[in-house]
C-alpha positions in Angstrom: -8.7 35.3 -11.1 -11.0 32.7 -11.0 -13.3 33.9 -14.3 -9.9 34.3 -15.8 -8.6 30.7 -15.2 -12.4 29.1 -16.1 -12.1 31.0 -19.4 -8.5 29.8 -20.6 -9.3 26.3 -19.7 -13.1 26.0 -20.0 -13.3 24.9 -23.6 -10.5 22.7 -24.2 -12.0 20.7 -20.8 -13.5 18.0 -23.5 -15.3 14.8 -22.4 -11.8 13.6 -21.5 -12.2 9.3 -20.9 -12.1 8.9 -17.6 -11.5 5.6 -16.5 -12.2 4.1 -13.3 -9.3 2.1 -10.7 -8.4 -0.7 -11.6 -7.0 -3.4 -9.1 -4.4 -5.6 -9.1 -4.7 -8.9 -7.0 -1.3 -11.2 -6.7 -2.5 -14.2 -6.4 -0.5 -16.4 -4.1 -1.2 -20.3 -4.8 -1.6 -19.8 -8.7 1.2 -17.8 -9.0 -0.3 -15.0 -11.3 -1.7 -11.5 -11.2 -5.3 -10.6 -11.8 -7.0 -7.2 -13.0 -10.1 -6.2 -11.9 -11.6 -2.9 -13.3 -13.9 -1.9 -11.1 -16.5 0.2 -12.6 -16.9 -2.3 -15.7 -16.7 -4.8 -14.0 -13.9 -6.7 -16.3 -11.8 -9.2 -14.7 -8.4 -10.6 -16.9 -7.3 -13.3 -14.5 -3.5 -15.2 -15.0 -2.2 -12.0 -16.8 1.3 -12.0 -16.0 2.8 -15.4 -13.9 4.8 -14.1 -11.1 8.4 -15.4 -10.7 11.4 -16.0 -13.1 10.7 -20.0 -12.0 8.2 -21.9 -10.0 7.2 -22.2 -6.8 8.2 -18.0 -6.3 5.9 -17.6 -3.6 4.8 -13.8 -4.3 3.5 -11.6 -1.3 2.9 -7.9 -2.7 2.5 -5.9 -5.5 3.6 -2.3 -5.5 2.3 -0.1 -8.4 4.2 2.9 -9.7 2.0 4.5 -12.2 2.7 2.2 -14.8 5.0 -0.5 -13.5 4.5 -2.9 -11.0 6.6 -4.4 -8.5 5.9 -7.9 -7.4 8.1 -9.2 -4.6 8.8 -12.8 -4.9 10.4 -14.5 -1.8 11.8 -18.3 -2.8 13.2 -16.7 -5.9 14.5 -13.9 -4.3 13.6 -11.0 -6.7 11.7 -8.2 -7.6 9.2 -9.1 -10.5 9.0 -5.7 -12.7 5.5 -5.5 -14.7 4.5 -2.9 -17.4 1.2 -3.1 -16.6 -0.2 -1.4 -19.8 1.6 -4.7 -21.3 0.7 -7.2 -19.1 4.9 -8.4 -19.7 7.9 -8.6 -17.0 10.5 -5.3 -18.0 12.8 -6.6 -15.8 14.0 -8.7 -12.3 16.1 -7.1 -9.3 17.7 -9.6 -7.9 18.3 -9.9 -4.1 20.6 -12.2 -2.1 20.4 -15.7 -2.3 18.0 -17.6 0.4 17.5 -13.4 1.9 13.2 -14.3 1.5 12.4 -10.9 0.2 8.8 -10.0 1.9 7.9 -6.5 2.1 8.7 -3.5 -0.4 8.1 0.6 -0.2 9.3 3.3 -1.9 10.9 6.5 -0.3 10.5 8.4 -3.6 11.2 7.7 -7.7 14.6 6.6 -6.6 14.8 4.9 -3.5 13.3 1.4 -2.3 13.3 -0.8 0.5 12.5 -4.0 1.1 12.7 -6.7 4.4 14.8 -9.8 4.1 13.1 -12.2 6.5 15.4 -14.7 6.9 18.8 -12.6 6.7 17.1 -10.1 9.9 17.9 -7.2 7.1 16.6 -4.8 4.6 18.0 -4.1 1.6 17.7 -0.7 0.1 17.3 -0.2 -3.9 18.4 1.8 -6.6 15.4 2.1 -8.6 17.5 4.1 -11.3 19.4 1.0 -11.6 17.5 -1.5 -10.7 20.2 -2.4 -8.5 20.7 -3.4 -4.1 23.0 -0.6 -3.2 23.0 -1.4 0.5 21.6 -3.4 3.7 21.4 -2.9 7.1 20.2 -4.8 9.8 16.8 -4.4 11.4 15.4 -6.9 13.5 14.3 -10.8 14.1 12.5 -11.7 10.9 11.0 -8.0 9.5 8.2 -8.0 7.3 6.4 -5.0 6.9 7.4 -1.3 6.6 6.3 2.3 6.3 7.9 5.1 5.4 6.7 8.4 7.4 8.6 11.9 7.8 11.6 10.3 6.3 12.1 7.8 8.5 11.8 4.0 7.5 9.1 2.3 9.9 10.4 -1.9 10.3 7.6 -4.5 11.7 9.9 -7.1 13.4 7.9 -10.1 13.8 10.3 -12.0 16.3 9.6 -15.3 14.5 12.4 -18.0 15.5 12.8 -20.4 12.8 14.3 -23.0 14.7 12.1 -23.2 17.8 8.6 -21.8 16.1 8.4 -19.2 18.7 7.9 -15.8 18.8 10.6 -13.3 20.1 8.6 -9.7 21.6 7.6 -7.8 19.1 10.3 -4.6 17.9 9.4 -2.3 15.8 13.2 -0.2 14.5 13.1 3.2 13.0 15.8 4.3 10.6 16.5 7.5 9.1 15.9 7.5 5.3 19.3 8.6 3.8 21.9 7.1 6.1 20.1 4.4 7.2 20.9 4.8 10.7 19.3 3.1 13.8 17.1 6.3 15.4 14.6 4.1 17.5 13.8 0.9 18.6 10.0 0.4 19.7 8.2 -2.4 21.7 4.7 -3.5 20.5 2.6 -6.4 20.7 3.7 -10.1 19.8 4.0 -10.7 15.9 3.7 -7.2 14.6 3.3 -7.8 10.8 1.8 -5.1 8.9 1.3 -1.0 9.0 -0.1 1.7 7.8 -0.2 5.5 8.4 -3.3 7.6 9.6 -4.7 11.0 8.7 -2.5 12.0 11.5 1.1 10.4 10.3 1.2 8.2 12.8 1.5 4.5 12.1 -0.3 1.9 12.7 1.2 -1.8 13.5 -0.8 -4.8 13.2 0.4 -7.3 15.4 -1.0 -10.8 15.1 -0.2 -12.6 18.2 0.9 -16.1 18.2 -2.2 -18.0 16.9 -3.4 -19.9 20.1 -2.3 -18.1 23.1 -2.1 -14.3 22.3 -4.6 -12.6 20.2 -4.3 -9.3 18.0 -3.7 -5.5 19.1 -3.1 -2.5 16.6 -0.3 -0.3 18.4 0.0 3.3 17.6 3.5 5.5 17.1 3.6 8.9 16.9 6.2 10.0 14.3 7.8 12.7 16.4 8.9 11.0 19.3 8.7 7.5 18.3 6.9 6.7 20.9 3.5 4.3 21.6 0.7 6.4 22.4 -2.0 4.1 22.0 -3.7 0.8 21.2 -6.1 -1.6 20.1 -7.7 -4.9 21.4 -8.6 -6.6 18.6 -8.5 -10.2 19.7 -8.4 -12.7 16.8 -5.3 -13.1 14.2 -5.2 -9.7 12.6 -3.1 -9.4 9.0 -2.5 -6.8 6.2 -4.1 -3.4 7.5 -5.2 -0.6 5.5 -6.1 2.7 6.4 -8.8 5.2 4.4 -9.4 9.0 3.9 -12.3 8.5 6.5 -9.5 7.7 8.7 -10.9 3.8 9.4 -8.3 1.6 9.7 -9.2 -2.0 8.4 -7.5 -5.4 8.9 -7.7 -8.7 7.2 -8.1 -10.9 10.1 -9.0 -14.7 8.3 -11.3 -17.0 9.4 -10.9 -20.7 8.5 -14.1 -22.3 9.1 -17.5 -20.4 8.3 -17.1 -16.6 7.1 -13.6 -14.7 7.2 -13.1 -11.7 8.8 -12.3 -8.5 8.5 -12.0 -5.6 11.4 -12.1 -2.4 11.7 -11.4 0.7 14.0 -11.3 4.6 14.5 -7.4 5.3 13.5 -8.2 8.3 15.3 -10.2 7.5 18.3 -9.1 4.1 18.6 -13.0 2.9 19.0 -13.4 -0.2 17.2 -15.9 -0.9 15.0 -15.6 -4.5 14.4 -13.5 -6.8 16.2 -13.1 -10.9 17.3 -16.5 -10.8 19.1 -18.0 -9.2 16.2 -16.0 -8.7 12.9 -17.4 -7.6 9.5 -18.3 -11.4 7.8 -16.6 -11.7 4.6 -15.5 -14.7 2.3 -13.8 -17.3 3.9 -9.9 -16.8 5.2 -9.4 -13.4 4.2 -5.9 -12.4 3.6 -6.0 -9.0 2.0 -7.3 -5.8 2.6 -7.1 -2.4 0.6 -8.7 1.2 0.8 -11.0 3.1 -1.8 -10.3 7.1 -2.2 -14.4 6.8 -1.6 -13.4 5.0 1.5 -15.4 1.4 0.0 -13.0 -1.4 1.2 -12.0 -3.9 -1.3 -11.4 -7.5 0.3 -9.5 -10.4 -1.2 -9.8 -14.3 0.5 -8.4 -17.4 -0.3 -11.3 -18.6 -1.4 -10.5 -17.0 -5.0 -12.8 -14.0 -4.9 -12.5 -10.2 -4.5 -15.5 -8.2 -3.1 -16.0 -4.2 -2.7 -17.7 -3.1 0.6 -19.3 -0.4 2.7 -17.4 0.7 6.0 -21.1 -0.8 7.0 -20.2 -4.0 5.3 -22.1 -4.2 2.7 -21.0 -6.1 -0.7 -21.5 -4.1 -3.2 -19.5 -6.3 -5.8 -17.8 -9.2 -6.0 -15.1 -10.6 -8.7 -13.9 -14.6 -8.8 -9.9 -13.9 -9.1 -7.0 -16.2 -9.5 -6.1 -19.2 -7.5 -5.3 -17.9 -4.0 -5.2 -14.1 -3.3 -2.9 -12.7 -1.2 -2.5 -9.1 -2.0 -4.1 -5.9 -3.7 -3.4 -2.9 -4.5 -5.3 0.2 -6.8 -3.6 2.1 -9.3 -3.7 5.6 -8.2 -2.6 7.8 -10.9 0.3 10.3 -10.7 -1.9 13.8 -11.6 -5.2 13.0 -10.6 -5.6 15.9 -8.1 -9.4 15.2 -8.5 -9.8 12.0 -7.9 -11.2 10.8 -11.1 -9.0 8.5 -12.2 -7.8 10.6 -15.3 -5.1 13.0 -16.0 -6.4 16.0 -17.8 -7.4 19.9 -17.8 -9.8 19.0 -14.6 -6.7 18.3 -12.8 -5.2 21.6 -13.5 -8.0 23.5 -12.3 -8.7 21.6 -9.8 -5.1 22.8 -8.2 -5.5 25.9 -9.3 -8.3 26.3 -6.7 -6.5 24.7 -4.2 -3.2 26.6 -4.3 -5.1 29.8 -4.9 -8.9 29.7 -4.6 -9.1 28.2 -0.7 -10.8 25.3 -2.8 -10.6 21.8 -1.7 -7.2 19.6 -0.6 -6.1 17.1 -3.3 -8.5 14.0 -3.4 -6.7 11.4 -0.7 -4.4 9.7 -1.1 -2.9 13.6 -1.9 0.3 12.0 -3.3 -1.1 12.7 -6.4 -1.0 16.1 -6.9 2.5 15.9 -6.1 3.6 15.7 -10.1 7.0 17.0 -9.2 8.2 14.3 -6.2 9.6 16.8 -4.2 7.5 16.3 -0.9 5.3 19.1 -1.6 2.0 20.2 -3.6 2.7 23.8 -4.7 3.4 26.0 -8.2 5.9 24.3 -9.5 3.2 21.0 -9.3 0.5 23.2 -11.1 3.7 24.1 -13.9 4.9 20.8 -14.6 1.6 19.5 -15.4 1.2 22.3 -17.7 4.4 21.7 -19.4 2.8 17.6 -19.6 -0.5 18.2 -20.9 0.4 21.7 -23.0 4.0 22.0 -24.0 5.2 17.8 -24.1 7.0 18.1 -21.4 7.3 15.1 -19.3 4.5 13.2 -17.4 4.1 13.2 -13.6 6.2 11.2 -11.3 4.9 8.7 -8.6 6.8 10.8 -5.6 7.1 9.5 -1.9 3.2 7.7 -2.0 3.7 7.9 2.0 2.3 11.6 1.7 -1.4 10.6 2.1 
């Protein structure tokens, strides 16, 4: 079978352009979004301004193959960005004063994202570009996760009237009917999370500043329970969590170098931490994976920088005003990992679903053309129909699946 599929496919595999990931930095104090493409090294700052008026305050950028999602939180919206364009599509407009701050996507139809100040989330119509719902979740939520269909909500605690923190809650809703299924007790100002090779999440919890200093806590999925954690010391922020299974944090630093750290996801052994974090530009804010588990770092001080899990800078971009966020363009398709979708791709499954060759290249969302949870044939004959027979092109699915 092999010989067979190598010969249908093995001269139409052309020197297909393969271009490299691209990141996209939202860039907090200038109000703007920044490319960097990485292996050319091209950086087009101030390409789109973020927010339908001024002073938006933008926190994230989610991208969705070719659209990007921008939450803003003074103007209350969801920026929508063709980023083959570089031009706003659209705005989804959320409640008055709500202070939109975190966004994820359960598959091509269904979003979520936290409204700080109304202790909610509100869950999206993507279809329609429409809020179809909101529930409540906790004092002040700001990040989320979505694992094994269940919506993963960082309450922070934060009082706005007093400047204290509540303990920190993490709430669990099933995806669907949005009901309550767990409410779980972490460390003081959980922010941030991830997912590890594992599906379990991560939370990042930040402490208070002064008095109580960071620790990672675990959950397993299953019983939504806390099965380990972290001491991190410091302010930990924004964690991110690679195919080597490292989970990273953006952890600041005013004065001097910033900070990153970093521990197993799957040990819990840390690698860097307050006594001894990876040095990196000053105040870092933003931290993102690499599928070649590289690290790319964004501070306040207006630059980007790619590093080695050893810490290494291996490059370094000067961004807009004020980054705050980054995130890579992973590619529906691209079961290799190249960063193209083409003939490669289709062998490349073919071996997998066949052969006994190699898993799809992390994060394994991508092979997932179809959005139906799962890699299989019917993956292997819609990108046929795309590349072969016009059909259409692959769909982002539930990017959770890593």
């Amino acid at each position: 079978m092999r010989a067979y599929i190598y010969a249908m496919f093995g001269l139409l595999l052309g020197a297909a352009a393969v271009a490299g990931p691209s990141l996209y930095v939202v860039n907090g104090t200038g109000e703007t979004l920044s490319r960097i493409v990485v292996d050319s090294n091209l950086v087009q700052n101030n390409i789109v301004a973020l927010g339908s008026d001024i002073n938006a305050a933008p926190n994230q950028i989610v991208i969705r193959d070719t659209l990007g999602y921008v939450v803003c939180s003074v103007t209350d919206e969801i920026q929508v960005i063709n980023l083959r364009s570089h031009t706003t599509v659209d705005y989804i407009d959320l409640p008055p004063g709500s202070n939109p701050y975190w966004m994820t996507f359960y598959d091509d139809h269904t979003a979520y994202v936290t409204l700080l100040n109304e202790n909610a989330v509100a869950r999206i119509d993507i279809d329609t570009r429409q809020v179809v719902g909101q529930f409540g979740a906790g004092k002040s939520p700001e990040g989320m996760v979505i694992a094994e269909h269940k919506l993963y909500v960082a309450n922070s605690g934060f009082d706005f009237s007093t400047f204290l923190y509540d303990p920190g809650r993490v709430t669990v809703f099933e995806i669907g009917p949005d009901t309550l299924v767990a409410d779980v007790a972490v460390g003081l100002n959980p922010q941030f999370m991830d997912i590890d090779r594992d599906g379990r999440v991560h939370v990042s919890c930040t402490g208070d500043y002064f008095s109580v200093f960071g620790t990672a806590y675990v959950i397993d999925v299953g019983s939504d329970l806390v099965v380990d954690s972290v001491t991190l010391g410091g302010s930990p922020g924004q964690i991110a969590i690679g195919p080597d299974n490292k989970a990273w944090l953006a952890a600041g630093g005013f004065t001097g170098n910033g900070f990153v750290f970093g521990y197993d996801a799957g040990t819990g052994s840390v690698l860097y931490d307050n006594g001894s974090p990876m040095a990196v530009d000053q105040n870092c804010l933003s931290v993102a994976a690499g599928s070649d588990s590289t690290i790319y770092v964004a501070s306040f001080t207006d630059f980007v920088s790619r590093r080695s899990a050893a810490g290494v800078e291996l490059k370094r971009w000067a961004v807009g005003d004020g980054p705050y966020h980054i995130a890579i363009d992973y590619r529906p398709g691209d079961a290799n990992g190249d960063f193209g979708v083409d003939l490669s791709d289709l062998i490349y499954l073919v071996n997998y679903l066949f052969l006994g060759g190699p898993h799809p290249v992390w994060p394994s969302w991508r092979a997932n053309v179809t959005g139906d949870f799962e890699t299989d044939l019917s993956d292997l004959i819609y990108l046929v129909n795309n590349l072969f027979l016009s059909g259409p092109g692959p769909k982002t699915g539930p990017t959770w699946l890593r």
